[in-house]
N, C-alpha and C positions, 0 to 999 in steps of 0.2 A: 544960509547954510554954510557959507565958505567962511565967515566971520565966526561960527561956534568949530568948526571945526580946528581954523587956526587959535583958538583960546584951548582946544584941546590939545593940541601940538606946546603950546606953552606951560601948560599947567603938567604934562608928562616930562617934561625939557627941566623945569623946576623941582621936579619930584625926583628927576635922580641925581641932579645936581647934588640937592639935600641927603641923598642916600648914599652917596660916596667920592665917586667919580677919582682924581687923582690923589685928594686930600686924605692923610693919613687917618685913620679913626684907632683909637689907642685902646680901645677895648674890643676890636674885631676878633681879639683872637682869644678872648677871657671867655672861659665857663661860660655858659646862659644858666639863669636858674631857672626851674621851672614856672609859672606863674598860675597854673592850678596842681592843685594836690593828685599824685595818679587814683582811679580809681580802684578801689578794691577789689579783687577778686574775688567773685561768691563762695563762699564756704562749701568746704565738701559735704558729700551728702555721708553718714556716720549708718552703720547698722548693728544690733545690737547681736545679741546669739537669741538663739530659736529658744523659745517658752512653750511650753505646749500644756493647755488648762481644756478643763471641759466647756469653759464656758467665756465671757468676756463681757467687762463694763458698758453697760450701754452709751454712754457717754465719753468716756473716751476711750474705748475699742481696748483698753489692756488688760489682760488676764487676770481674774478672779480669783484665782486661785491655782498657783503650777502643782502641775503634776509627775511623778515620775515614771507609770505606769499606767495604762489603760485598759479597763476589761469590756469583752463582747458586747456588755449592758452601759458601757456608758452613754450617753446621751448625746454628744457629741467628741467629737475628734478635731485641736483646732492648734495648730503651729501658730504662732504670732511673733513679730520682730518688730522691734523698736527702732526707730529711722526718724535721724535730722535733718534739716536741710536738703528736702526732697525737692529738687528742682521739676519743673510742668513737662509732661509728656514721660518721665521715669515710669518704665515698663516694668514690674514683679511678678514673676513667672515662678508658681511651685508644681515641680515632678513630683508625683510620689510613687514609692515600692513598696510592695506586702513580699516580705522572702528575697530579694533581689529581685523581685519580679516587675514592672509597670503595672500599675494600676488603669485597666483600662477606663478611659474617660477623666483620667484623674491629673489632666493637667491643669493647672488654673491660674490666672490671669488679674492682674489689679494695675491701674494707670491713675498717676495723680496727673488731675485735672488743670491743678495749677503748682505755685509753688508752696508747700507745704515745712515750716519752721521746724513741726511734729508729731507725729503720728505711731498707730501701732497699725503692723499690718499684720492681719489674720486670712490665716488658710484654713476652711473648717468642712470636715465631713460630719454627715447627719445620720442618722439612721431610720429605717421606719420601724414605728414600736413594735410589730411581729419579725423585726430584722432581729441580728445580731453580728455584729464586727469579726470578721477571721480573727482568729487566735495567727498571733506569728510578731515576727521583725518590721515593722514598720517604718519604712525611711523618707524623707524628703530633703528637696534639694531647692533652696529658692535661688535665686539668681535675680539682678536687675539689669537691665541696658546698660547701664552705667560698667557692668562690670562685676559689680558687687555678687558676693557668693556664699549661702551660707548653708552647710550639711547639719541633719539631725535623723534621729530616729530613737524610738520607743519600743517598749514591748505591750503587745495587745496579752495579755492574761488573764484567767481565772485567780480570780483574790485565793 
């Protein structure tokens, strides 16, 4: 034991020898360059403005067809935003108002799972076929954890 110990006292005794000690080193005080590349920062995550369609692609979630008005009978009701670079756990929260008013029960809620390159996210109300949609100002407000924020609203009318 005393014999590996003292080769361990030698070989630390050698080791800073070699690493400096009184002897000048002429590049001690030169730039380092890096010796791996820094890593990139993840891309921001990007949202697009609010689309609002009756309906959406079954396959990749984006609007069929925008609309700029919607009446009592339409079929559905659905805001949809376009978003990049959706990083895992990103929370999408949409308020909505009929009049300036909240919508009771009408907040609603979408979380990516993972990380996500591209996607569209939809907010969709439904109706039952003996329903019919309030006539008025319809507004929503989506928002992510991130930050991100985006305003819209329509009008619910008779054609």
């Amino acid at each position: 034991m005393r014999l590996l110990g003292k080769i361990g006292v030698i070989l630390l005794a050698l080791l800073l020898v070699s690493c400096g000690g009184d002897t000048p080193n002429p590049g001690a005080n030169a730039p380092s360059s890096p010796t791996a590349s820094p890593t990139a920062a993840p891309p921001e995550m990007s949202i697009g403005p609010i689309v609002w369609s009756e309906t959406v692609d079954a396959e990749s979630g984006a609007p069929n067809a925008e609309v700029s008005a919607f009446t009592p009978q339409s079929p559905a009701i659905i805001a949809s935003i376009e978003a990049n670079d959706i990083p895992e756990g990103t929370e999408f929260t949409a308020i909505w108002m009929l009049n300036d008013e909240p919508i009771e029960g009408g907040e609603m809620h979408v979380q990516a799972d993972g990380d996500i390159d591209h996607a569209w996210i939809a907010f969709r109300f439904t109706r039952e076929d003996d329903k019919s949609y309030p006539v008025g100002q319809l507004s929503v407000v989506i928002t992510a954890n991130t930050g991100v924020l985006r305003e819209g609203s329509i009008e619910i009318n008779f054609p």
